[in-house]
N, C-alpha and C positions, 0 to 999 in steps of 0.2 A: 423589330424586323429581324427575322433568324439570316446568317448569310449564306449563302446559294452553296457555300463547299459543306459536304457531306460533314456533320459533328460526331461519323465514326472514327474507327483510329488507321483504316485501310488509307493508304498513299497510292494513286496511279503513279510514281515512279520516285525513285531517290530522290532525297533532298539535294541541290544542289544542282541537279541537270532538268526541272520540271520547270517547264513556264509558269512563272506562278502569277504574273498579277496580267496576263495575253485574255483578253476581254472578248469573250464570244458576242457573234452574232455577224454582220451584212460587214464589218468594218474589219473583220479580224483576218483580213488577206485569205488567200486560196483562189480559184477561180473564180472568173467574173458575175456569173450567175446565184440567183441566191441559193441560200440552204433549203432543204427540201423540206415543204410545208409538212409542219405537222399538228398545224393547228384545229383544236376542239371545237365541235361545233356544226349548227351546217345553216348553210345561208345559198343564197342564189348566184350563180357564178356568169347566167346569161346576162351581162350588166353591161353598160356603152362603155366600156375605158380606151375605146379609141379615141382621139382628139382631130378634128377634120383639120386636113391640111396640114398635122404634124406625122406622121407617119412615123413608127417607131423597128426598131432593132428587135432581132430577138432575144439579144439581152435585154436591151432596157424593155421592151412588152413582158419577159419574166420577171422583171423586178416591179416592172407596177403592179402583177397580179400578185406580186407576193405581198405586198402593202396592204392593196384593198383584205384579201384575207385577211392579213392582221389587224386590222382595222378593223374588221365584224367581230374576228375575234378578242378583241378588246372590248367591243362593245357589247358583246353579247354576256361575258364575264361580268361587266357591268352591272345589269341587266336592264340595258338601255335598246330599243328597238333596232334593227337591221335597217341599213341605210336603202333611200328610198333614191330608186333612177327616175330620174327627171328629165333626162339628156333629152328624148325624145321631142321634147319641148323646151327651146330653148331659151332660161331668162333674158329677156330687155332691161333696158332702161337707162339713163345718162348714164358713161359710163364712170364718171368722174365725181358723180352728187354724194357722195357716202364715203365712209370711210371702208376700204377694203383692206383687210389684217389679211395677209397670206403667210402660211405656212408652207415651206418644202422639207420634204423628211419621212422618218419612219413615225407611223401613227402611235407606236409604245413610247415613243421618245417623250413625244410631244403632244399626247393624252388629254394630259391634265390642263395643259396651255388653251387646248383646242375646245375643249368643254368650257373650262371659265370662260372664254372667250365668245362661245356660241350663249352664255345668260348676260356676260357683261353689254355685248352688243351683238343681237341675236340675228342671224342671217348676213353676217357681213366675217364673220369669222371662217377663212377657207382654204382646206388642206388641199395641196395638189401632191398627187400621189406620182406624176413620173416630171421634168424639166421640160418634156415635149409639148406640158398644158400650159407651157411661160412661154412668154415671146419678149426682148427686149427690144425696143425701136429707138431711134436715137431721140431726144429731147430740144423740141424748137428752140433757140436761143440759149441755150445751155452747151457748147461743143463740151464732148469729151465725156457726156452723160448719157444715160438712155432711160426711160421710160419703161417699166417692167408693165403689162399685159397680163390678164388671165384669160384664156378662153376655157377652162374646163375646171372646176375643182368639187371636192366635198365641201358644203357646206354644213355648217353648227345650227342648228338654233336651239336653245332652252332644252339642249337632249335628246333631239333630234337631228339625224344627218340624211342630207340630198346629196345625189352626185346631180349636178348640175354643168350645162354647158351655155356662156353668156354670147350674146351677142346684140350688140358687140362687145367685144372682150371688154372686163373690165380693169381698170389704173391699179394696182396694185398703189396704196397710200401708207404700208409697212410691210417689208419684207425680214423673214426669220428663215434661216435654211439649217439644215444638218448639214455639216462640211467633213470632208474627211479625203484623204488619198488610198485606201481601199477599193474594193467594191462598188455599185449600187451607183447612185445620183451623184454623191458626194461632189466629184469633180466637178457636173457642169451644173450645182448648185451653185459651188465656189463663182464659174463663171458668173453666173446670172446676176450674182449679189454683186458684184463688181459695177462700183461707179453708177450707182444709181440716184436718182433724181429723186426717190421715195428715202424715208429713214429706213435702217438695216439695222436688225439685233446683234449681227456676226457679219466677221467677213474671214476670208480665209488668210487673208492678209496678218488680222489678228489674232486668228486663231491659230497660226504658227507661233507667234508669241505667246500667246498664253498658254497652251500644252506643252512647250520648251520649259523641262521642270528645272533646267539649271537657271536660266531666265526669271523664271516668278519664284523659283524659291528665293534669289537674290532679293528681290522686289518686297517679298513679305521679309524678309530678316533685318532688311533695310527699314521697315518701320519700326521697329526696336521693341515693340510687343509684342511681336508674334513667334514663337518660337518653333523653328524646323530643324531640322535632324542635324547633327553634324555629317559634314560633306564635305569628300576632297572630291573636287571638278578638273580633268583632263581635257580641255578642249583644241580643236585645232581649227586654227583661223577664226577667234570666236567673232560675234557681230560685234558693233561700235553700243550698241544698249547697253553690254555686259559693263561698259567701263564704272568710272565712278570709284567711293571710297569703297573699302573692304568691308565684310558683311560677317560679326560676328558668328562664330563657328562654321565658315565657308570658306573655303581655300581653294582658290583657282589658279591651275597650273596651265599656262600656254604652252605649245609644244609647236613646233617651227616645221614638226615635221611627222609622220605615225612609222616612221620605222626608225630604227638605231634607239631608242630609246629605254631600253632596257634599264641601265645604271640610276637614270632619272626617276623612272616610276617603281622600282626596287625602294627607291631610296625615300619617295612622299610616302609612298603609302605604308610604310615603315614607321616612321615619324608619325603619321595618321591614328595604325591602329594601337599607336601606345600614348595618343596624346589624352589630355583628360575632358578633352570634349567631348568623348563617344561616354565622358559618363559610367552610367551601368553597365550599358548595354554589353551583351556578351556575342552578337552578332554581327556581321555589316552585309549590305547588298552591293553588288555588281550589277550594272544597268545604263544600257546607252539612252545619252537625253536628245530629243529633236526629233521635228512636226514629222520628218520620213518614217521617222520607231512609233508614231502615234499609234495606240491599239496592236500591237501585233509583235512588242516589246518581250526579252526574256529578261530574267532578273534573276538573280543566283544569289544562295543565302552561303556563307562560309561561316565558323566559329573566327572570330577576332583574334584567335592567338594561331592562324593559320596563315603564315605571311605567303608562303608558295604560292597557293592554288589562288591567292585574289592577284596577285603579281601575274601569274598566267592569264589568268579570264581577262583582266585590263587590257593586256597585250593582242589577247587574240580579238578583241573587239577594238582596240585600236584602227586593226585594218580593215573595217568597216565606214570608218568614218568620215564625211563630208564635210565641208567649206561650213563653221558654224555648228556643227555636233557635239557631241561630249559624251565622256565615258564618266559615269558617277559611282563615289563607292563612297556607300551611307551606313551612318549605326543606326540597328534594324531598335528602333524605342521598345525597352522590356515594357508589355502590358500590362495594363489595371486590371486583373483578375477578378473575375464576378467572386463573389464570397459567398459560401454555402453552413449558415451559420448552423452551428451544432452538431452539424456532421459534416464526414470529406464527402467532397464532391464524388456524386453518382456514376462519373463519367469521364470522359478526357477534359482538362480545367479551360474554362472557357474565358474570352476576352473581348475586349470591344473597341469598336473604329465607328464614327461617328462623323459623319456630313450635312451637307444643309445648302439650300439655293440661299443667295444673295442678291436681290436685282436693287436697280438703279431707278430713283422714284423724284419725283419732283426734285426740280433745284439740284439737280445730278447727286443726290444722296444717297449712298448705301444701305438700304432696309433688309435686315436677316427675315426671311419669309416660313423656313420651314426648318425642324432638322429632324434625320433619321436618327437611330441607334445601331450598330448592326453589332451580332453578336456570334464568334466564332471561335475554333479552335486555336488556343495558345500558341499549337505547335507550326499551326498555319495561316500565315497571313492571310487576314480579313482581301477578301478585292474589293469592289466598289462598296460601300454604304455613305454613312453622312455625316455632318460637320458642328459646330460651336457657334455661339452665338458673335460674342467680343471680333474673334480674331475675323469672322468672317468678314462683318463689316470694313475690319480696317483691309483686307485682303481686297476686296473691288475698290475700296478708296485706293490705294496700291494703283492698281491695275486701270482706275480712272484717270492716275496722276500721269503712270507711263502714256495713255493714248491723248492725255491733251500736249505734249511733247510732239506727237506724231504728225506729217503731213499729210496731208489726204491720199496721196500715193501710196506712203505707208501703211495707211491701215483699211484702204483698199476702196473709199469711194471720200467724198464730202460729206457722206450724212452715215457712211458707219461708224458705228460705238458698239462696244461690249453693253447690251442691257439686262443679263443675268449671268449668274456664274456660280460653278459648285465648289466647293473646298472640299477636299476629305483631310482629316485629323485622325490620328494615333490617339488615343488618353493612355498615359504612360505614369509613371510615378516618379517624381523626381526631389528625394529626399523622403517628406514624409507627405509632400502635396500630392493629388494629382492635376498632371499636366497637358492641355490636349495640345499636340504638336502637328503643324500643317507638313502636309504629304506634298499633296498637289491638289490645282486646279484643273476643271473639268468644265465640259461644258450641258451635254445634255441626260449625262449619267444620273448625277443628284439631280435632277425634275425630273426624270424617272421614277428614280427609288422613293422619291416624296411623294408622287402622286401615287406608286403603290401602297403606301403605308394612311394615303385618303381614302382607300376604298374605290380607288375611281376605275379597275379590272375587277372586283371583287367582291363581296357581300356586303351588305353598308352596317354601316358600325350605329348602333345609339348615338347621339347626341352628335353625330358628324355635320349635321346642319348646321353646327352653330362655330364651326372652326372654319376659319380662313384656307380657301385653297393655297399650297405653295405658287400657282403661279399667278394667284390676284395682282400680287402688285407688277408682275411683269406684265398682266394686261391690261391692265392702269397705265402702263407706260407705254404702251403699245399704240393706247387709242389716244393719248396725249400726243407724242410723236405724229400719230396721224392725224391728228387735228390741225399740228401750226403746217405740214406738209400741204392741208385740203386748203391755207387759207395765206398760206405765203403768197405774196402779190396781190391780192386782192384787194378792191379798186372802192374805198368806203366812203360814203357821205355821212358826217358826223354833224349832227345839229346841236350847239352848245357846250364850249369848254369844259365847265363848270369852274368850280373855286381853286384853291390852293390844297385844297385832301383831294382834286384830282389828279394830280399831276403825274402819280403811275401810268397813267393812260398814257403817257408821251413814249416814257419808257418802254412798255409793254408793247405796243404798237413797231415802235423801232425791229424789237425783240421777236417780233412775232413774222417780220416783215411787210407787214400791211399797208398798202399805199392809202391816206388816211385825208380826206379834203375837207376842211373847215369851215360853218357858219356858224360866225357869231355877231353878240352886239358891240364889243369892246376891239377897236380897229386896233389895240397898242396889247392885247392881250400875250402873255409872252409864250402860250402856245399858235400863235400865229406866225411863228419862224421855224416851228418845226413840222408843218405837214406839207404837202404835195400842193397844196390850193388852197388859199385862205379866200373866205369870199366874207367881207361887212356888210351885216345885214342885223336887224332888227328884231329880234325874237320875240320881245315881250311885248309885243302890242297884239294880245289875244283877241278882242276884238274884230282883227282883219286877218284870224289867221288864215281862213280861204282862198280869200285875196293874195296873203304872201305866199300861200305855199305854192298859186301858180304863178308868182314872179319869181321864185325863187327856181321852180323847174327849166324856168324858160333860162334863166343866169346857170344855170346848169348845161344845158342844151347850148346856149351861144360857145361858152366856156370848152366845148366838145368832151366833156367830161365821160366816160365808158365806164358807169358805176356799176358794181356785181352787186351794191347792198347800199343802207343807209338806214341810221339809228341813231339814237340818244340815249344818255344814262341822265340829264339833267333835268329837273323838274318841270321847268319853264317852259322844254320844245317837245316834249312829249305827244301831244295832239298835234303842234305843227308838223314834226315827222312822221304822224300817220297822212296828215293830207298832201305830203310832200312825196311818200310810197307811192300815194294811189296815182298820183298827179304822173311819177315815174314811172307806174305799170314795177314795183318793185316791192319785196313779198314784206306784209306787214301786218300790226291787226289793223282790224275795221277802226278809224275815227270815232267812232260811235261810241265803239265800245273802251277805247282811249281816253276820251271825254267823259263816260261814263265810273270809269274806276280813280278819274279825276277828280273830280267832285266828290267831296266824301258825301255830302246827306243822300247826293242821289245814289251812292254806292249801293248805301245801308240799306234807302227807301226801294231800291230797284230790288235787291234779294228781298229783302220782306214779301214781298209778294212771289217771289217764285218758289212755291209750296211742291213741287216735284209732279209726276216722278222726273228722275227716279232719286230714290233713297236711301242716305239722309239728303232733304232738298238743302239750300242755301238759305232760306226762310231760317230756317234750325241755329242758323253764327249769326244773323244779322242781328243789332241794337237799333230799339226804338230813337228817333231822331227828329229833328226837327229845324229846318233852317233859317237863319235869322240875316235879314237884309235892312230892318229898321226897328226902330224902337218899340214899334207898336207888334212888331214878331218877337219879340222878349218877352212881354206878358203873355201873348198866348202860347208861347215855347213852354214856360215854367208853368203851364198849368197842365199841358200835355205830356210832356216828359219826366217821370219819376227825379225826384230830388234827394240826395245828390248828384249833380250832373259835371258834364266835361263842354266846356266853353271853347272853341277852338276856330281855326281860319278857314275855311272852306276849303280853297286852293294850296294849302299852305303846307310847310317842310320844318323838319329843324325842331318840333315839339317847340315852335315861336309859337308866342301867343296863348298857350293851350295852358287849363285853368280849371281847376275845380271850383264850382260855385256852389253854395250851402243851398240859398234862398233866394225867390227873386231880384232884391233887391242889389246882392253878389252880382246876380245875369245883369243888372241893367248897371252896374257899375264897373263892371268888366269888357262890357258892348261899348260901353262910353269912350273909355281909355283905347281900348283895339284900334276904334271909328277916331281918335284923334291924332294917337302915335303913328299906327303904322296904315298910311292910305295910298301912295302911290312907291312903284319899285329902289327909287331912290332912298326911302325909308329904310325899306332892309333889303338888298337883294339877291337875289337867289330863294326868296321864301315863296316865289308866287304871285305876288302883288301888282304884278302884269294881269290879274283875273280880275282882278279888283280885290277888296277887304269886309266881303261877306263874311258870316261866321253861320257855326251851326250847335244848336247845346245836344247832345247826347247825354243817355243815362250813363252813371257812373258803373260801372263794373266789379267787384270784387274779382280779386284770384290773382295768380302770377302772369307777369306780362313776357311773350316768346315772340321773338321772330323766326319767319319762315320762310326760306330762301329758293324760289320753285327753278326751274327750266322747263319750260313745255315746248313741244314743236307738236303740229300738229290736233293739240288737242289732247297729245299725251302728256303723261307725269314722262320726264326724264331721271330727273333729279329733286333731292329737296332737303334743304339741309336744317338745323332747329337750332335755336340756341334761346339761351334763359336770360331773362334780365332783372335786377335788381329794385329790391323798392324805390320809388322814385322820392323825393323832397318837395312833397303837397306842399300848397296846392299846387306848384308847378308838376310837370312832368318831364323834365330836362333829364336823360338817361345818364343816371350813376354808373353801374356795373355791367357788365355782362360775363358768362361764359359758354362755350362750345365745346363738344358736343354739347346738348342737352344733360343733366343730369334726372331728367324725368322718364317713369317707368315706356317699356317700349310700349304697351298699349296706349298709355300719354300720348307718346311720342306720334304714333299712329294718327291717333283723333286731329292732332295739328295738322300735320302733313295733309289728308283728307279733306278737312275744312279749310285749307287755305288754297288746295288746290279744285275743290269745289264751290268757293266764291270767286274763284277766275276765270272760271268755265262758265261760270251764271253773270260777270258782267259780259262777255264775249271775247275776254284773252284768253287767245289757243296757243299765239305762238311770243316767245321769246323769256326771256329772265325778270322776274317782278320778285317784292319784298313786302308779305304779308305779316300784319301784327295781330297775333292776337291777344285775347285775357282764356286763362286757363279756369275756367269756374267748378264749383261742384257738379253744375250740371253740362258741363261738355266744355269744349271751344266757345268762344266769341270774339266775330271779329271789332277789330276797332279801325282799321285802315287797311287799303289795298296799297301800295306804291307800284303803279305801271312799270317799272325798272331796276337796274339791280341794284343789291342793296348798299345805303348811303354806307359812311362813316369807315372802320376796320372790316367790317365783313366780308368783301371782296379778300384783304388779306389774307386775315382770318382762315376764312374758306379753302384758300390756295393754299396755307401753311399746312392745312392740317388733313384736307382729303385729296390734295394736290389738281385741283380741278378750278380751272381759274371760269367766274362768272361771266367776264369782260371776253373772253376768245367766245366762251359759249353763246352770250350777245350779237357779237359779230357775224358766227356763224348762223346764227337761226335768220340774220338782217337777209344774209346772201342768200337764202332758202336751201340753207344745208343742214341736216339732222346733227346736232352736236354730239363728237366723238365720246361719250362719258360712259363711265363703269357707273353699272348697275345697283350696283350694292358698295358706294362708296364709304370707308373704314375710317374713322378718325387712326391719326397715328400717333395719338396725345390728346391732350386736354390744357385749352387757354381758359383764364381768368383773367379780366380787364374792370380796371375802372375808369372814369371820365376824369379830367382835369377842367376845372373852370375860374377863368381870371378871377370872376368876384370873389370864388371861396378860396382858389390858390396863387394870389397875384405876389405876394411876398417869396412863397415857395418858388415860384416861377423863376423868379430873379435871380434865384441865389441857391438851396440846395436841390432845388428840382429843373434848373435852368434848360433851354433847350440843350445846349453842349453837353452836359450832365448826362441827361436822360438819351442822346446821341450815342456818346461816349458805353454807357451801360448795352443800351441797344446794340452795338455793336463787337459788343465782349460777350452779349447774348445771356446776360445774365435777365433782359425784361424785350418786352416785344414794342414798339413807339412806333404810335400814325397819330403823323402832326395832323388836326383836321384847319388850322388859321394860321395866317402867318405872322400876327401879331397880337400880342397883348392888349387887345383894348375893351376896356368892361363895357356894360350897356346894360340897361333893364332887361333887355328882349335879348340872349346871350343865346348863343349857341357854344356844345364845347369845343377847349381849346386842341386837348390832344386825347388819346386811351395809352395808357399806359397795361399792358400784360407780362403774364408769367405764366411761362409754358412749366407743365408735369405732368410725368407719368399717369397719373390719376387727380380726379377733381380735386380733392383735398388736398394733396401734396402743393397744384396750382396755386389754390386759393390762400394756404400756408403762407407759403413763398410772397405772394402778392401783399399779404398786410405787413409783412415785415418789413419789405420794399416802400409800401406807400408809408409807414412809423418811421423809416430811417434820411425817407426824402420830405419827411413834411408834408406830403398831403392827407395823410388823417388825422385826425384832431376833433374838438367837439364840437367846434362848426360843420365838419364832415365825415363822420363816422363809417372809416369804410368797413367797420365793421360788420357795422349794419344792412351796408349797401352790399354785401357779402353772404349774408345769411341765409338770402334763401338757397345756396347752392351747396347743397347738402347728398 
């Protein structure tokens, strides 16, 4: 990206008296209205932008039309259709059931935000072009909060924009504003963001901190990596933030007073320009720091060996200064010169300034999202372009560490946070490296200049499909932020603890703020102290589950219980929690078809016959099967069903029991042992044995075995995530390995995701989080099991680590009949490799180099990823594993590297378990 100053050799005025780095547009002071359009283009202007009931100024009515323009004209550059009025007619509907993403601001700013946002979650992403279309009300039971409103805004969908007007207005469930003290909205954006009861990207609170470049440059210098300019700082009455130890090559001068000081700032900046921090450089800047000079700042370049005239300029900006300001005089970094090999450069010698957004992504982590190049004349400082990868991340980690310091006062509500941020960088030479050195922080400049350099004003590039927008991840965050927003308080019935690999749930819930009410069978269970209502009840007598789900309503009902939802992730209440929905009038699937993806044979036996349309039908994934309830169904199983087959429990969990059989004689010796070991729940439980201990033989499958992790609401695909598993240890099937993402081709990838989301549709699951297995064969998909819920073991984790989208909230939400908040097109941000641990094969390891404290200890130094799934060592014939041990990396291999070395150094590979092998196919 070329930079916006002319690369001839003409100057509009002397060096030295030119604003050089004063940032046109809505922000850069002058009178109140905006600059006079001169936007290309032609579009319909007879459009509704009045808002009923808000009546607007004639300034702010000029600055909203000046928006919408810019708004056609961005999208017409695009070559995205002219927004369509809809006002006429005005949207219904709750107005609180969805996630509502609002944007306020200039539509070039925030472009690229606005689009991702309108594919990630299509119709709920919505720009309001003036403050007049926001109403803040105050928040029931929250003093001191208010509830932000939409009554009017543009909406996104898939590339299409509505002006639309709701009623009734609808919750805003994320607010992101443009802030600024110029011009335009800025100010009563500022207001509106203040102390809101929804999460906030910005507030103005914080965004006087982090545009204070003597403040964040302190902040980055203080991380000891990042390297900024040398800087002597004049400040007067600085804040209480500035204190702290001293910040390599920054020198802060307090001043008690801005006049009489002459002898003093004669005398630093003296010392300054002959110290050897400035380095090379053969320049320095004069430039006032603070939120007041935000945009509309001068900055003055002097030669270094000119002490008078920076001694004067310091002075004379002295007497500008306010409570917390500062005069800054910096060495101007000599530039990395582009090189024009074989011959001198054509022209005036050119240089480069380089930025980049940084947002904030799961688990409050720093992700570098995009970055520009900007490239300009030597002789004149680059203004805005874009930034580094390294320093950027540590720069919001920075700037993350200052705002958890801060109290809700400070940074301007309880749910604001900084969730994206720009750096600009110098690349300078320092010796014989080069070095990128941070300038300053920005806020909506770099997503700007990113989403210009995507093509998203502009002609589209080849291959732009397949890059990551810059502000994916901030709308990944956006719609997570809006999720635990939609779902804080709310009111859950939970049917079934489960084991000790549940106990996230505790946590998570806490976290999420979910008032969470408990049935189970275990009255001493020690999740029975941590939710809102524990109610003892008896799950596994599947038999009466009719019966109990309307006694269980009515103990609900006595109870005065006001549930918004109720759900299960545990195997055993699955179908009781469908007849426990209906019983509540509370949104769920059908029983039927609960029952139905329950039973494996009838899963199988139920798609077999649904031959479409439409197509591919489900008929196409299912395996021939056959279900076995006595001995005398073994011999006619093995005569029907091709051999080799798969021996398994009907109801059953845990790959317990499951068994490859050669011959009949295998079927009827494997039936025997099932029919003697495991017959009632106290056998094993948690496996199902509440259904009884039927079994079912299936044919055997060749090909790679994937899981496939859905979200549906409605009927639709939301989500679906894939991952690969490892050969199993015939004739058991006890899962060795896995890794996520999938390493199979994206058409692969495709045919899973399809066939597992069209054998859910064909038993009757439309709505919630299910865990499909398939075999990957040469001739397509096949399935081998549905799991009605999400999925067991690390996956949930997993899931969450790496496309930061947690199953368990998305569960929740679909309970309460809310469309869960998730990105469309969600990005692994790495690559895990795991394999199982099991007492039989690693019970010595366990003890002693692979002990829980060990593999804790490692987990927590982050050198391996540890999900305990049992809380003790105890072997058994019918085992289930004891923990997965992973290793994250940049790519599969790198993972799965790391992982064998790990498992060779702890003792769990060896030639009773070769995780080599167990490894292999993730290639």
């Amino acid at each position: 990206m070329l930079s916006l100053d002319a690369l001839g050799p003409e100057w509009d005025c002397p060096l030295g008296s030119k604003d050089l780095e004063e940032e046109e547009g809505p922000g850069s002071g002058g009178s109140g209205l905006p600059p006079p359009s001169c936007f290309p283009g032609s579009w319909r202007h007879d459009v509704g932008l009045d808002c009923k009931g808000s009546p607007e100024g004639a300034e702010a009515r000029a600055w909203t039309v000046h928006y919408y323009s810019l708004l056609q004209s961005c999208l017409q550059q695009a070559g995205l259709p002219e927004t369509q009025d809809r006002s006429q007619v005005p949207r219904t509907g709750c107005p609180g059931a969805e996630a509502t993403l609002c944007v306020l601001g200039s539509p070039s700013t925030f472009l690229s935000v606005l689009l991702e946002g309108g594919v990630q979650s299509p119709g709920n992403m919505l720009l309001c072009l003036s403050p007049a279309w926001l109403t803040k009300v105050p928040a029931p039971g929250q003093p001191g909060e208010s509830t932000l409103l939409v009554s009017k805004a543009v909406s996104f969908h898939r590339g299409l924009t509505f002006l639309d007007d709701f009623v009734p207005p609808r919750r805003a469930t994320y607010f992101l504003a443009g802030l600024g003290l110029g011009p335009g909205p800025g100010r009563e954006a500022a207001e509106l963001a203040r102390d809101l009861t929804c999460p906030t990207g910005a507030s103005a609170e914080l965004a006087r901190l982090l545009e204070d470049r003597l403040l964040t440059r302190r902040l980055l210098a203080q991380q000891g990596d990042v390297a900024v300019p040398a800087t002597l700082a004049f400040t007067y009455k600085p804040p209480a933030l500035l204190g702290g130890d001293a910040s390599p090559g920054l020198r802060l001068v307090e001043l008690n007073g801005k006049e009489g000081q002459e002898a003093l700032v004669k005398e630093e900046v003296g010392t300054f320009l002959h110290s050897e921090a400035l380095g090379d450089a053969l320049q320095v800047a004069v430039k006032l720091s603070g939120w007041r000079w935000r945009g509309r700042q001068a900055l003055r370049l002097y030669p270094r060996a000119e002490l008078g005239p920076v001694v004067d300029t310091v002075l004379a900006l002295l007497e500008k200064l306010e409570e917390e300001e500062s005069v800054l005089v910096e060495a101007v970094c000599p530039p990395a010169r582009l090189p024009f090999p074989g011959s001198p450069s054509p022209g005036p010698e050119l240089a480069l300034r380089i930025c980049a957004v940084v947002c904030r992504t799961q688990g409050d982590r720093p992700l570098l999202s995009k970055m520009v190049c900007g490239v300009g004349r030597v002789d004149r400082p680059l203004r805005h372009q874009s930034s580094l990868p390294q320093t950027l991340e540590a720069a919001l980690a920075a700037v993350q560490a200052l705002e958890a310091g801060l109290s809700a006062e400070q940074r301007g509500g309880r749910q604001a946070r900084t969730d994206f941020l720009g750096v600009d960088f110098a690349l300078t030479v320092a010796g014989r490296a080069l070095t990128p050195v941070a300038l300053e922080l920005n806020g909506g400049l770099c997503l700007e200049a990113c989403g210009a350099l995507e093509g998203l004003w502009a002609a589209p590039r080849p291959g732009l499909a397949a890059e990551e927008a810059a502000a994916a991840p901030l709308v990944e965050t956006m719609l997570r932020r809006s999720a635990r927003y939609l779902m804080e308080g709310k009111q859950l019935l939970l049917l079934g603890a489960g084991g000790f690999s549940k106990k996230f749930v505790w946590e998570a819930a806490r976290d999420y703020g979910l008032k969470v009410h408990l049935v189970d069978s275990d009255p001493n269970h020690f999740a029975s102290q941590l939710v809102q209502t524990f109610i003892h009840f008896n799950v596994t007598e599947h038999q009466r589950d009719e019966e109990n789900a309307r006694v269980l309503a009515e103990l609900v009902r006595a109870r005065g219980l006001q549930l918004d939802g109720c759900f299960s992730y545990w195997d055993d209440c699955l179908v009781l929690t469908a007849l426990l929905c209906q019983e509540l009038g509370l949104p769920s699937n059908p029983p039927a078809a609960m029952h139905l993806a329950k039973q494996k044979s009838r899963t199988q036996l139920h798609l077999l016959s649904r031959h479409g349309p439409p197509w591919p039908a489900p008929s196409l994934y299912a395996v021939p099967c056959c279900p076995l309830e006595s001995e005398a169904d073994v011999d006619r199983a093995a005569r029907q069903v091709p051999l080799p087959g798969v021996m398994k429990l009907e109801f059953g969990a845990g790959a317990v029991g499951v068994r490859l059989v050669e011959d009949a004689s295998q079927c009827h010796e494997h039936f025997s042992r099932i029919s003697r070991d495991l017959q009632v729940e106290a056998d094993h439980p948690g496996i199902g044995l509440g259904w009884g201990n039927a079994m079912l033989l299936m044919e055997f499958i060749e090909g790679t075995e994937h899981d496939v992790d859905l979200v549906l609401f409605g009927g639709q695909l939301l989500a679906a995530f894939v991952s690969d598993n490892g050969p199993t240890r015939l004739p058991g099937f006890t899962e060795t390995a896995a890794c996520m993402p999938t390493g199979l081709a994206p058409e692969q990838e495709a045919q899973l995701v399809q066939a597992a989301f069209r054998c859910c549709l064909g038993c009757g699951l439309l709505d919630g989080v299910f865990n499909v297995e398939l075999k990957l064969t040469g001739a397509g998909p096949r399935l081998i099991e549905i799991n009605p819920r999400m999925g067991g073991f690390y996956l949930r984790d997993w899931i969450l680590e790496l496309y930061g989208v947690d199953l368990l909230l998305a569960a929740a939400m679909v309970a309460c009949g809310l469309r869960p908040a998730l990105p469309a097109r969600p990005r692994a941000r790495g690559h895990l490799v795991g394999v199982m641990c099991l007492v039989s094969q690693h019970l010595q390891a366990l003890r002693s180099t692979a002990s829980r404290e060990t593999l804790k200890a490692l987990h927590d130094q982050g050198l391996l990823r540890l999900n305990l799934l049992e809380e003790a060592l105890v072997p058994g014939e019918y085992e289930e594993p004891y923990c997965s041990v992973a290793c994250a990396g940049p790519s599969l291999a790198e993972a799965r590297l790391r992982l064998l070395g790990l498992c060779q150094g702890l003792g769990i590979d060896g030639p009773h378990y070769p995780v080599a092998y167990f490894l292999s196919h993730f290639k």
